[in-house]
Every structure is written in C-alpha cells, then in structure tokens.
C-alpha positions as CSV (number, residue, x, y, z in Angstrom):
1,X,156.5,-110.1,171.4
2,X,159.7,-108.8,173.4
3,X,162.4,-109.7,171.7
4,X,165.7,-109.3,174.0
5,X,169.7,-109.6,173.2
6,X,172.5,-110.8,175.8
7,X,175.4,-109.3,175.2
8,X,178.8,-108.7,177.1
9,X,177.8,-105.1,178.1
10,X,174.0,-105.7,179.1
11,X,170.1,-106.4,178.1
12,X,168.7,-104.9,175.2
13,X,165.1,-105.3,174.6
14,X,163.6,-104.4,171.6
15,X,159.3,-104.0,171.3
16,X,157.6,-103.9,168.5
17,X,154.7,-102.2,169.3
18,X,153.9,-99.8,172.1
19,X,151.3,-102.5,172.8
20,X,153.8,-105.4,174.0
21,X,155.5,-102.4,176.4
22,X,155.3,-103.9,179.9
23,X,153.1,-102.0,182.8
24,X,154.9,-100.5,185.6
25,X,154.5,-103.0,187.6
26,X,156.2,-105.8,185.6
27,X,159.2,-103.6,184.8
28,X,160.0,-102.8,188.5
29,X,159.4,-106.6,189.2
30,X,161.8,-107.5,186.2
31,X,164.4,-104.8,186.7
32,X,164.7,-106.1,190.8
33,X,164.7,-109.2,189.6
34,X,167.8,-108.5,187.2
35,X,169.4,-106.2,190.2
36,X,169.6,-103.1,187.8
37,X,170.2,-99.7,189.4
38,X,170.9,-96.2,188.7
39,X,174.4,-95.9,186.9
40,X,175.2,-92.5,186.8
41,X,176.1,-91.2,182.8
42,X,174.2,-94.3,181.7
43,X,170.8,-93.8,182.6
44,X,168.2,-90.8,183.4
45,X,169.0,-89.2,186.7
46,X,166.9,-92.4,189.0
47,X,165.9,-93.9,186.6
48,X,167.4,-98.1,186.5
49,X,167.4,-98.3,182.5
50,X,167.6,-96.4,179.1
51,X,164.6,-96.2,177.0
52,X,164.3,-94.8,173.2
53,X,161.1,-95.0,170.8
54,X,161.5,-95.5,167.2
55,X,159.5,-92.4,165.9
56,X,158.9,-94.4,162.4
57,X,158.2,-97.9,163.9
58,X,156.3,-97.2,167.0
59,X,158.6,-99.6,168.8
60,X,160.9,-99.1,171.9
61,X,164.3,-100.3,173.1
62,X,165.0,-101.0,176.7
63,X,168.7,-101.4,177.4
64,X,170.0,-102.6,181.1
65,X,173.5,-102.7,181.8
66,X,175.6,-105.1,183.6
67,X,177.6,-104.4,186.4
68,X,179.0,-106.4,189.1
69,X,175.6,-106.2,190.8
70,X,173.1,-107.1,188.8
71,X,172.7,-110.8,188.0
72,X,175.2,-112.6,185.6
73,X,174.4,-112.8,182.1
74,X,174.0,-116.9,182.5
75,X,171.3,-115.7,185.6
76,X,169.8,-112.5,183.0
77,X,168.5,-115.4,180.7
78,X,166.3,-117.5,182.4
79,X,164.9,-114.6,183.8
80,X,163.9,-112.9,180.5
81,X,162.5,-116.1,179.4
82,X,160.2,-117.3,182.4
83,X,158.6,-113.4,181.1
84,X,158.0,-115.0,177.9
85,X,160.9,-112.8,176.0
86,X,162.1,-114.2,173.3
87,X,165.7,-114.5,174.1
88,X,169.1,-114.4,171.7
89,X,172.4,-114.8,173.3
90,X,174.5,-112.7,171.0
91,X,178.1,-112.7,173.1
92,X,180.8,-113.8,171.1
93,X,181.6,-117.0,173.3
94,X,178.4,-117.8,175.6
C-alpha cells in the first residue's frame, strides 16, 4: 500500500515495499496529472520528483513539491486517492 502525506510544501509518498513502487507508466500519468515539473535545486537535473530508498526497510519515499503550477493541494487529494493511495492530510489547517 502507498501511503501518501499532504502537506503545505508538497506530496510525500512513502512505499513499503519495492513491490507497491508504481511502473513508469503510472508515475508519468500521475505526476502530469499532479502538474509536477523539474524545479531546479529540488529535484535531479530532469527529473519531476525526489526519490530516496530506505537501505534497512526496502521502502522508498517520493516527494513532489508544490508550486503555483502544479494542482492545489485540495485538487493533489482526490488525485492520490482515485490511485488507491491511502491519503493523510497533515497541514496544520486543511
């Protein structure tokens, strides 16, 4: 199961296993969906997203930021949710 956090500065997806990762595909349909995009000192030259492992757990963590393109936080929600993510909205006054 993806579990995913909304907070003021962005998305941050956590995976438990390597085996709940999405394919390439469904990230590139989720991250247009969400309007991410390359932010320069954020993300890996290109890339639309940061991305650690946790060498102990075997899990990852996805983090998109928000900017005044991508889609609201109120608009990020349903979107993570219609992809089966379980969603926590964790800004201090939703």
């Amino acid at each position: 199961m993806i579990k995913a956090h909304v907070n003021a500065m962005g998305i941050v997806m956590r995976f438990d296993s390597m085996a709940d990762n999405l394919s390439s595909v469904q990230w590139n349909s989720l991250l247009d969906e969400l309007k991410s995009h390359y932010i320069p000192s954020f993300y890996q030259y290109g890339k639309r997203m940061h991305v650690d492992f946790n060498a102990q757990g075997g899990g990852m963590r996805a983090v998109v930021y928000f900017t005044p393109q991508t889609v609201s936080m109120d608009d990020a929600i349903p979107i993570l949710k219609k992809r089966g993510m379980e969603v926590s909205d964790v800004r201090e006054e939703p």
